[in-house]
N, C-alpha and C positions, 0 to 999 in steps of 0.2 A: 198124681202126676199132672190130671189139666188142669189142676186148680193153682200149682205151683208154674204150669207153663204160660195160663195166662196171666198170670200176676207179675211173673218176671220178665214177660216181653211187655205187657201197658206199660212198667218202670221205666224201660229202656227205653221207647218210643216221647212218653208220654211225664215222665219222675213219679214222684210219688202222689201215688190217687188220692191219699188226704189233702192235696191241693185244689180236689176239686169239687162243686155240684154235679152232681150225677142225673141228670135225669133222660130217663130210658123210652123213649115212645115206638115202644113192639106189640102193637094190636095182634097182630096176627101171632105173634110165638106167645104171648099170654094167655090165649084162646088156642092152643096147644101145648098140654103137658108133657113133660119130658124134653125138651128144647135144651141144649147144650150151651145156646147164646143169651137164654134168661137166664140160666145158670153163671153162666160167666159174670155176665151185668149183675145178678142176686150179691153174685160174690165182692165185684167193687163197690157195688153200693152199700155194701154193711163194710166194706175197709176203708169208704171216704169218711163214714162218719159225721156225715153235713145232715143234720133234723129234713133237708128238704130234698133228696137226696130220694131217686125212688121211680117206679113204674107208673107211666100215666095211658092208661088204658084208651077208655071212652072220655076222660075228663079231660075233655083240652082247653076249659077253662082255667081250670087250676094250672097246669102247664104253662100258660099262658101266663097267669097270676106271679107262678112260682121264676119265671125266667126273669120277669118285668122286676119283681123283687130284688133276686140277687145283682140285678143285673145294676138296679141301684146303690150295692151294699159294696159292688165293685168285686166280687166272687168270681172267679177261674168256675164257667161254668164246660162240661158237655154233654152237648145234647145232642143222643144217640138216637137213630130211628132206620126203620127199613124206608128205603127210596120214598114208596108212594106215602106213606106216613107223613116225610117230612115234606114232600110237593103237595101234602093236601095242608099243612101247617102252613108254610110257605105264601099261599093264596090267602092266608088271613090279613097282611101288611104289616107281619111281626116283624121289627126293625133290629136286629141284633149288634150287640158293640163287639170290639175287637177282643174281648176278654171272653168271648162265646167261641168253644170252636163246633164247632157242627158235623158229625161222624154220620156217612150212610153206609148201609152194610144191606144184602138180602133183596135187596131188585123189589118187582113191581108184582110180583107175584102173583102175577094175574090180574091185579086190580085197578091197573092203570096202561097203557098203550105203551111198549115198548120203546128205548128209548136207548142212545149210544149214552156213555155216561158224561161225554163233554156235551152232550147238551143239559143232561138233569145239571149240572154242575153249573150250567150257565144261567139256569132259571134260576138254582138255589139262592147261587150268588148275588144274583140282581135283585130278585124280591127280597131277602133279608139282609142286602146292604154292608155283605159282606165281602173280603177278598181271597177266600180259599173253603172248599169243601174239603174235608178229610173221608179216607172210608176206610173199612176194617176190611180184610179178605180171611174167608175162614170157613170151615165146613164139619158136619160132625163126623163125618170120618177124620180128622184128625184133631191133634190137640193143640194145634201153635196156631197161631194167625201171621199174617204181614199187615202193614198201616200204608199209604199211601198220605201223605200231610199236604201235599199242593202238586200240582200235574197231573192225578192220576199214576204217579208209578209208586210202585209200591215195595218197601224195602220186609225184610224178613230177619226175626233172629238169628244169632249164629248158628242154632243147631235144625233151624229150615233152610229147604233151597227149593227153589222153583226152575224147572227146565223145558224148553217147548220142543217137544218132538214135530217133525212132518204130518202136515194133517192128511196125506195119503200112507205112507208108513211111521208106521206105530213105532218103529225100531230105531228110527232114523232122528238123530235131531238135527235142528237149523240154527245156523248161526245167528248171534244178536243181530236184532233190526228184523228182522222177517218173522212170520206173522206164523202162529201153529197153533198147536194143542199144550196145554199147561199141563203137564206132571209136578206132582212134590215129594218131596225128600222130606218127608216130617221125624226128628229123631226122638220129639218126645214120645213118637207110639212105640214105646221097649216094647208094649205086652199084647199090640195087634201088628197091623200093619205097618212099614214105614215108607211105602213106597206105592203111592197113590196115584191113578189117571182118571183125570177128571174131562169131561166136555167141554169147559172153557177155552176161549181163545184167547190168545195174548201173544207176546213178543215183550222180547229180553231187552235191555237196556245195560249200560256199564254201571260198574259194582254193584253189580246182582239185581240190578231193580230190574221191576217187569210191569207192564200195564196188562190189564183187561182190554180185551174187545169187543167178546160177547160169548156167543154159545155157539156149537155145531147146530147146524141144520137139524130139525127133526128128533134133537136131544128131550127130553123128559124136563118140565118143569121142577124146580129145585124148591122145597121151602119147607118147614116143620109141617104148616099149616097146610101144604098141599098134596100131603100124604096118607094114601088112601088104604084103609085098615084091610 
């Protein structure tokens, strides 16, 4: 079920992954097993089928190497990475073309100073000389993700939905435009949950898009790697 959930919503967002270089810079979820978002990536990278196509850990030369390559071959590349991953990339003077789209996903996790996401978007864009950040929204409690492709809002398949309750009642929700707690409505969970409240903050937008804000006060650090046995 999440292997066919997420393949059928990157199609939908994204066409088909054989279109593209795949390359995935997840320090942090590779240096923890069991991660549901290497799994995912594991999964599009053996369905793009690109030889260069693949996890780049510690080696960001190769990364570097492997971008600068395609990027002369004229290759539909993207390059996935958690926030501070690609803001430490980012500081190198990699100049990326318009055929690069750039997906952040998974925050700072600690590793970098907290940050609204229109500003990481603002630094992304200026250092790699491009005109849009994309980012993935997605948690292992559920099987679906939403994409956000320029703005920050972010749209979801037809069998997700995202709703923002009252961040004083829990029961109550607020109309678009006003600013709350994110619930989701994930219908690929047949066989756990499908009806999720999360700590995030956001507000709604017309036809169903909704942005990020941030976290609740006080909320618990989120990340594979920040998980303590």
């Amino acid at each position: 079920m999440y292997r066919e959930s997420f393949l059928k919503g990157f199609e939908l967002f994204y066409g088909d992954v054989r279109n593209y270089c795949i390359l995935a810079l997840l320090p942090s979820y590779l240096e923890r097993s069991g991660s549901s978002l290497v799994y995912m990536f594991d999964e599009l990278i053996r369905h793009s089928q690109h030889p260069a196509s693949g996890f780049y850990l510690h080696n960001r030369d190769e990364l570097v190497e492997a971008i600068n390559k395609e990027q002369q071959n004229n290759q539909h590349i993207l390059l996935l990475g958690v926030t501070y991953a690609l803001l430490d990339l980012a500081e190198e003077g990699l100049v990326l073309s318009d055929r690069v789209t750039v997906m952040e996903t998974g925050g700072m996790k600690g590793r970098r100073k907290e940050m609204i996401k229109e500003e990481v978007h603002a630094i992304l864009k200026a250092q790699f000389g491009i005109s849009a950040i994309h980012s993935e929204y997605g948690m292992t409690e559920l099987l679906s993700q939403a994409y956000s492709k320029k703005g920050g809002l972010f749209e979801c398949p037809p069998w997700m939905r995202v709703l923002v309750r009252d961040a004083n009642d829990p029961f109550s929700y607020v109309r678009p435009g006003r600013g709350g707690g994110i619930n989701v409505i994930d219908l690929a969970n047949l066989y756990s949950c499908s009806f999720i409240e999360t700590k995030d903050l956001g507000k709604l937008h017309e036809h169903n898009r909704f942005e990020i804000l941030g976290r609740f006060d006080n909320s618990d650090l989120r990340g594979c790697n920040l998980m303590i046995a």
